[in-house]
Structure formats: C-alpha cells, structure tokens
LOGU-434956 format. One record per residue: x, y, z of N, C-alpha, C in turn; residue in three letters. Coordinates in steps of 0.02 Angstrom, whole numbers, padded with zeros to 5 digits, m for minus. Atoms other than C-alpha are relative to their C-alpha. Layout:
! LOGU-434956
{{X, Y, Z}, {X, Y, Z}, {X, Y, Z}, "ALA"} ...
***
This chain:
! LOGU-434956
{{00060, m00036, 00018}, {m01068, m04293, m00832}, {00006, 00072, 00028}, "UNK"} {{m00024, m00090, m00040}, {m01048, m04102, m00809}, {m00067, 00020, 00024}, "UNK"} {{00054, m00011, m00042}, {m01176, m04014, m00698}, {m00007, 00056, m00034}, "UNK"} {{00054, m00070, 00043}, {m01301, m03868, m00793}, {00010, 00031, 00077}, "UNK"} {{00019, m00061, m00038}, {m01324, m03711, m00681}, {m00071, 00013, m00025}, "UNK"} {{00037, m00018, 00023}, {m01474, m03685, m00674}, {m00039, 00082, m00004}, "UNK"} {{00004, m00071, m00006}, {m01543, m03496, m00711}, {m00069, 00012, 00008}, "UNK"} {{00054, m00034, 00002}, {m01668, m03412, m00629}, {m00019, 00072, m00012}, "UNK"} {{00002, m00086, 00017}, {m01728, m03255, m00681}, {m00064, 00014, 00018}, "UNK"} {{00041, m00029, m00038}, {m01842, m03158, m00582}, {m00030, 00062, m00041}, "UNK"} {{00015, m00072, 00035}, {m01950, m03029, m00675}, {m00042, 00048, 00055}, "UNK"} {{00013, m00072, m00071}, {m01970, m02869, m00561}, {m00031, 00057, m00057}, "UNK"} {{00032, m00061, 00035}, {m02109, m02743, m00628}, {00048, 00062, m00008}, "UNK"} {{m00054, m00045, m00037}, {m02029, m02577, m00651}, {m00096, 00045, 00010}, "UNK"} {{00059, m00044, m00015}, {m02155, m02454, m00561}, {00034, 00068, 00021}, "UNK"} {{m00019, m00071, 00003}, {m02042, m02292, m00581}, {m00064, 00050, m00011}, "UNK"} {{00050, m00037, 00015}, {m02188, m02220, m00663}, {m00046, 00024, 00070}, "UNK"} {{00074, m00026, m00048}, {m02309, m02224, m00496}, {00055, 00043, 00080}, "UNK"} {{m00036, m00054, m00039}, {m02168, m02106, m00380}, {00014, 00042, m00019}, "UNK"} {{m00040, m00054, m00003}, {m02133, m01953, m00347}, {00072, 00027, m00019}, "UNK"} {{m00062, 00003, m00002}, {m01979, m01888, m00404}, {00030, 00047, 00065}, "UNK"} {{m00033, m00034, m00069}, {m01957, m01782, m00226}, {m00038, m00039, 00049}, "UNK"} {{00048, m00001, m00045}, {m02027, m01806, m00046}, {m00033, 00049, 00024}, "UNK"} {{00036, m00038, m00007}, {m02150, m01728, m00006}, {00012, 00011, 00086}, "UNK"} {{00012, m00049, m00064}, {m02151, m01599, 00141}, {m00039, m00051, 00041}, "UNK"} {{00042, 00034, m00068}, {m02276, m01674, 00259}, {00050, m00075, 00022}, "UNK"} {{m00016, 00051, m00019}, {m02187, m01834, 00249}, {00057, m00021, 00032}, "UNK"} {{m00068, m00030, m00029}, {m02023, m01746, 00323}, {m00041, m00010, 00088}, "UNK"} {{00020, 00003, m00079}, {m02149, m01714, 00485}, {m00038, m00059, 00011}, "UNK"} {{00016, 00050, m00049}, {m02219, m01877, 00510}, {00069, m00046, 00007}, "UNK"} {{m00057, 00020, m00018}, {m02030, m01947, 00500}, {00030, 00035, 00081}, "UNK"} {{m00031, m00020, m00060}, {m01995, m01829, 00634}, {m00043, m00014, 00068}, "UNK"} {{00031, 00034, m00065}, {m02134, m01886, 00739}, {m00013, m00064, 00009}, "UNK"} {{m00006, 00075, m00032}, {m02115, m02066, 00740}, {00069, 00010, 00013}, "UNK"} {{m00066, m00014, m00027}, {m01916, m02036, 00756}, {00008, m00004, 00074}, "UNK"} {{m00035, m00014, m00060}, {m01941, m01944, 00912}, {m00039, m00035, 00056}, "UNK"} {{00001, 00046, m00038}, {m02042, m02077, 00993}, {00054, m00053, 00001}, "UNK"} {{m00062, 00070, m00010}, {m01908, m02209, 00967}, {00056, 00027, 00010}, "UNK"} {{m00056, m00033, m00008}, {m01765, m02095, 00990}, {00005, 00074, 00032}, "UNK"} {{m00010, m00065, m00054}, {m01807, m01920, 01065}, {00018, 00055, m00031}, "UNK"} {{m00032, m00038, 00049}, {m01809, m01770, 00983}, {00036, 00033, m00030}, "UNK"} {{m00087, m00002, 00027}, {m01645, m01709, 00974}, {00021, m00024, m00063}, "UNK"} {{m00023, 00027, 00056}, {m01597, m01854, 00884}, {m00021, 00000, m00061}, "UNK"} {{00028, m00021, 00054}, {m01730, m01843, 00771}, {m00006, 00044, m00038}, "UNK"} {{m00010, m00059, 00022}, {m01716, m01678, 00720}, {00063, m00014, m00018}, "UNK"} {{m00069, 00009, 00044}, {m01536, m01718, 00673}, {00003, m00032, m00068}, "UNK"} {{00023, 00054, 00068}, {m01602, m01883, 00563}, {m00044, 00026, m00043}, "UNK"} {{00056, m00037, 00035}, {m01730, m01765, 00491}, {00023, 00036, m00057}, "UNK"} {{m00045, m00055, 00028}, {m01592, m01632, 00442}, {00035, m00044, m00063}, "UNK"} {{m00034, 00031, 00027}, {m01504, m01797, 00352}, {m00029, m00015, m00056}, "UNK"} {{00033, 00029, 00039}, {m01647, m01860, 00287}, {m00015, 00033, m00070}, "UNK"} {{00014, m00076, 00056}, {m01686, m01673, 00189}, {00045, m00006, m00064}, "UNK"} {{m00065, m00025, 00042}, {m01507, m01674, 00099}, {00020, m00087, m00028}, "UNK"} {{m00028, 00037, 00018}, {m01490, m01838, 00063}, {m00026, m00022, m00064}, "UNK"} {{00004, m00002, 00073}, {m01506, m01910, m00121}, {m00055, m00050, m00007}, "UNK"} {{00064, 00043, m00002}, {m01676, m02020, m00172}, {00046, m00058, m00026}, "UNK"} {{m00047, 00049, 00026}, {m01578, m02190, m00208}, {m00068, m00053, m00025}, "UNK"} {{00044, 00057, m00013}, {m01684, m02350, m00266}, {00025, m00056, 00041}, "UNK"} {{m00024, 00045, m00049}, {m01696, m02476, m00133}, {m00075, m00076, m00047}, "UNK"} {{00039, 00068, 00003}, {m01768, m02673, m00133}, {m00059, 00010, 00016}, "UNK"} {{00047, 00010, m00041}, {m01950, m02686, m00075}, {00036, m00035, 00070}, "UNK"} {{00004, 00061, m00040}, {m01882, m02856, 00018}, {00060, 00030, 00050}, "UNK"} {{m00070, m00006, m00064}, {m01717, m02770, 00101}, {m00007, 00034, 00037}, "UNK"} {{00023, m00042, m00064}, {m01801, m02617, 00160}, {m00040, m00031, 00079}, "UNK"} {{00045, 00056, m00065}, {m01928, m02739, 00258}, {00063, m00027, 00043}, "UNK"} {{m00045, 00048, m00035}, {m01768, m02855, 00312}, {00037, 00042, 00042}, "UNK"} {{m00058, m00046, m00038}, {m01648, m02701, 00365}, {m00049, 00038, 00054}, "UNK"} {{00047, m00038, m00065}, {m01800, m02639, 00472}, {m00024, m00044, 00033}, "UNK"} {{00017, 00055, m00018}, {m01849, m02797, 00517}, {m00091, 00004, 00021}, "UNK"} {{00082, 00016, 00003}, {m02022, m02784, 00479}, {m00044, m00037, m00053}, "UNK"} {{00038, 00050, 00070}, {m02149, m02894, 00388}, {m00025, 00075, m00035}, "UNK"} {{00041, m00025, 00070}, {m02229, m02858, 00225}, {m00089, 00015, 00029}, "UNK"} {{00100, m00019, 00003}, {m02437, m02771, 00269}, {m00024, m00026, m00050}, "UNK"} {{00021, 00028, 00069}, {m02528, m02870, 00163}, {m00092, 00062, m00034}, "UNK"} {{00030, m00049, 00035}, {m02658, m02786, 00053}, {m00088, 00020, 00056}, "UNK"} {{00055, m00007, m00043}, {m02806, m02796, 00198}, {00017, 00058, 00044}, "UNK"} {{m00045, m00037, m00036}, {m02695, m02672, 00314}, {m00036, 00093, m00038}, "UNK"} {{00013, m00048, 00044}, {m02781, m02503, 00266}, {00039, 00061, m00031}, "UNK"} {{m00067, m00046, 00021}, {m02639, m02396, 00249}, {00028, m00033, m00074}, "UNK"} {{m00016, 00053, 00042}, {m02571, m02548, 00134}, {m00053, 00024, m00092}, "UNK"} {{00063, 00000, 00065}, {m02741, m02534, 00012}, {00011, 00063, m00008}, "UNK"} {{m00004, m00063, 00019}, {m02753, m02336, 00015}, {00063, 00016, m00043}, "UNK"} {{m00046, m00005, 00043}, {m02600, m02345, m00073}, {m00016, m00018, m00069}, "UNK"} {{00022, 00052, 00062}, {m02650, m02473, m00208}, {m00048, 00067, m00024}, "UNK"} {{00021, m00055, 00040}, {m02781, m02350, m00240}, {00011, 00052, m00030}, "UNK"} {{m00020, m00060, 00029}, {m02709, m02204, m00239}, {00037, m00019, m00096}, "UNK"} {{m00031, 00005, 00067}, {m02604, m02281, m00392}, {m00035, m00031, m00054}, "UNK"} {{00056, 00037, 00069}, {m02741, m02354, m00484}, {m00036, 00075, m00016}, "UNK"} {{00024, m00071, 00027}, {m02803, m02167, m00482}, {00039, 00050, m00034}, "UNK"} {{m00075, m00040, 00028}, {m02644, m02113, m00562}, {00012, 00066, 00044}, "UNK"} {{m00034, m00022, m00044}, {m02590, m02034, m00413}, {00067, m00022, 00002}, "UNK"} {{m00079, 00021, 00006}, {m02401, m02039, m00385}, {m00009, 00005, 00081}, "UNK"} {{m00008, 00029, m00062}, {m02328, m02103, m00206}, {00031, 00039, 00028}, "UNK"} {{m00066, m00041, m00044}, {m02190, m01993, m00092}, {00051, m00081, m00003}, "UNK"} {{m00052, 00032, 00002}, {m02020, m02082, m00104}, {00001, m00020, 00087}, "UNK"} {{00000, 00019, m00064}, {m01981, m02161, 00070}, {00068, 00011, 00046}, "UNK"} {{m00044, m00014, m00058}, {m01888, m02125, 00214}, {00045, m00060, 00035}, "UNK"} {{m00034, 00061, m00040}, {m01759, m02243, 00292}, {00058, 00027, 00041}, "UNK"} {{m00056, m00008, m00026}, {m01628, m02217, 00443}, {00017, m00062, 00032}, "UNK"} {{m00010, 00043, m00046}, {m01524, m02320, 00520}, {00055, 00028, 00054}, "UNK"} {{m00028, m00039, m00057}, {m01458, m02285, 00705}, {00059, m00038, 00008}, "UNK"} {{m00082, 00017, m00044}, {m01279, m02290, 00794}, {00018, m00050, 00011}, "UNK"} {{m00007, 00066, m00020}, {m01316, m02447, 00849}, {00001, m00061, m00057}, "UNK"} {{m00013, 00021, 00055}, {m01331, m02523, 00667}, {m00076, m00028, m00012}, "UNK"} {{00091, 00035, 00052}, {m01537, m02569, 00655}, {m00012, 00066, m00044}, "UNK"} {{00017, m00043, 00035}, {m01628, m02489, 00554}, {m00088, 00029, 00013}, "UNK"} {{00046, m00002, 00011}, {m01797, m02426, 00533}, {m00056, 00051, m00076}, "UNK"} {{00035, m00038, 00090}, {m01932, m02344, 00385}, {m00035, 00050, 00049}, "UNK"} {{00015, m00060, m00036}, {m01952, m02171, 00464}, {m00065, 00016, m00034}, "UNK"} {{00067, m00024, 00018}, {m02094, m02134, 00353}, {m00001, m00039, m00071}, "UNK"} {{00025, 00024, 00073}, {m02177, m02234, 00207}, {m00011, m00097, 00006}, "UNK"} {{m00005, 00103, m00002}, {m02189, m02445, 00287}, {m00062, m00012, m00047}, "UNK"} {{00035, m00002, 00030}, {m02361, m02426, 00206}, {m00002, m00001, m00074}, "UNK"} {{m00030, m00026, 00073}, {m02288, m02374, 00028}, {00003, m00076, m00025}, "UNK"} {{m00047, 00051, 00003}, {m02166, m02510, 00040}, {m00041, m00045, m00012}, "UNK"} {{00054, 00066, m00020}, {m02292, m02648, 00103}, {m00031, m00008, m00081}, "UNK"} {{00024, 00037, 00071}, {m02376, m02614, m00063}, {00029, m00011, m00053}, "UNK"} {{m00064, 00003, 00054}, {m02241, m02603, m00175}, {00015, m00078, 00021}, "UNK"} {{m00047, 00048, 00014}, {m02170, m02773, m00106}, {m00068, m00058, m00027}, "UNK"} {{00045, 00032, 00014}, {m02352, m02850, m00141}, {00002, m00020, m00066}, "UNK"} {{m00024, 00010, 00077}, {m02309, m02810, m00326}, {00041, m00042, m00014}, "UNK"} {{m00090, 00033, m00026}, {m02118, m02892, m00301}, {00030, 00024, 00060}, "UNK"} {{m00037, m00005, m00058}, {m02027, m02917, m00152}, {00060, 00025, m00028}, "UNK"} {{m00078, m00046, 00018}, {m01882, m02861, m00286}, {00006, 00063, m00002}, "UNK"} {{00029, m00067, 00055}, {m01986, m02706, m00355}, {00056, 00047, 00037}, "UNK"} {{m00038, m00069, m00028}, {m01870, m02543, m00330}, {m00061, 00035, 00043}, "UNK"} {{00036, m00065, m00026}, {m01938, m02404, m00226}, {00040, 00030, 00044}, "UNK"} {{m00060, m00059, m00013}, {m01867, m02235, m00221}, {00001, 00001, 00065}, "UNK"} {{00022, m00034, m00081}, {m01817, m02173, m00041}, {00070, 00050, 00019}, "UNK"} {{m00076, m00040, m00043}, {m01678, m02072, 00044}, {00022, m00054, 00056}, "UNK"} {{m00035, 00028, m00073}, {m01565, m02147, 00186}, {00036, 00047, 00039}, "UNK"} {{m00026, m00006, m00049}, {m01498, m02082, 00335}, {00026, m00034, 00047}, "UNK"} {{m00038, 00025, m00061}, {m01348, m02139, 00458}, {00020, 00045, 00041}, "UNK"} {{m00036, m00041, m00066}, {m01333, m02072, 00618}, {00052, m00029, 00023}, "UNK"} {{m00056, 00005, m00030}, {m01184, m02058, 00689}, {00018, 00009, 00069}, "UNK"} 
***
C-alpha cells in the first residue's frame, strides 16, 4: 500500500499594501534608544549607521518573534491595537528594524508592536524590515 503525502497549504494574506516602502526617520531614533540601553551607545550608533544603508528585505512575522525570542502582543497590548487601527484608517506602517549582535541573538530594534500585529493576521504574513549584523 503506498503512503499519500499529505499537503498542507497555508494561505498567508499578502499585506504589502498597508507598509511603507521606506523607514521612517523617527523610527531610526527610537532604534537608537532602545539599542543603547541593551548595548551602549557606541555600539548603537554603529547598528544605527547599518541599519540606515541596509536594504528593506521581507521577513516572517513568526521568525522575527523566534530570532528575537519574543512572544507575539496579542491585540489587547496597546501598542499592538494602535497599529490595527492605524491600518483600518488606511494609514501605512514604517518597515521594521532588526539587529542581531556578535554574540548571535537577535533583537527588533524598533517596530515589536508592528510585528505583533502583523503576526495576529499570520504568523507567516511578510513584513518589510531592514537587518543589521554587528560585527
């Protein structure tokens, strides 16, 4: 008796439409001020410099969470909701920030909020961001 595979297929919204196609300025300086609490600002100012030049890629909802190792904000979280709104007001989002340090974690320099609601949609859904590796 031969064994079926069975296929799952996952349907992932696409929500290109509700981002930015740049980041927005301000969201350069709150990267640099959570940075330089967890790292000092030196370093941050370096990851900042990376973050500027680097290319908007699409990332997972579910991997950004996993490679930062943070849960999903569920939609009660007000940062979480102010988002939702904003895009029900056809507002567009800032792309998101991600570095990961020397040591190989990672974290979401600016935008966990974004994310959080994006993965509410799908934990697959894309969402734009830049990356940075320090070296």
């Amino acid at each position: 008796m031969a064994k079926h595979k069975r296929s799952i297929e996952i349907e992932v919204p696409e929500i290109k439409h509700l981002w930015h196609k740049q980041v927005e300025e301000n969201d350069y300086h709150a990267a640099l001020a959570f940075l330089s609490l967890k790292v000092g600002t030196r370093r941050a100012k370096a990851l900042v410099k990376k973050l500027r030049s680097a290319e908007i890629v699409p990332m997972r909802a579910n991997d950004i969470l996993r490679a930062s190792a943070l849960p999903a904000l569920d939609m009660t979280d007000p940062g979480t909701h102010r988002n939702m709104i904003k895009t029900i007001e056809g507002r567009r989002l800032s792309p998101i920030l991600v570095v990961t340090f020397a040591n190989g974690t990672s974290t979401i320099a600016d935008g966990y909020h974004r994310v959080s609601w994006a993965y509410q949609i799908s934990p697959w859904v894309l969402v734009p961001g830049k990356l940075a590796t320090e070296e």
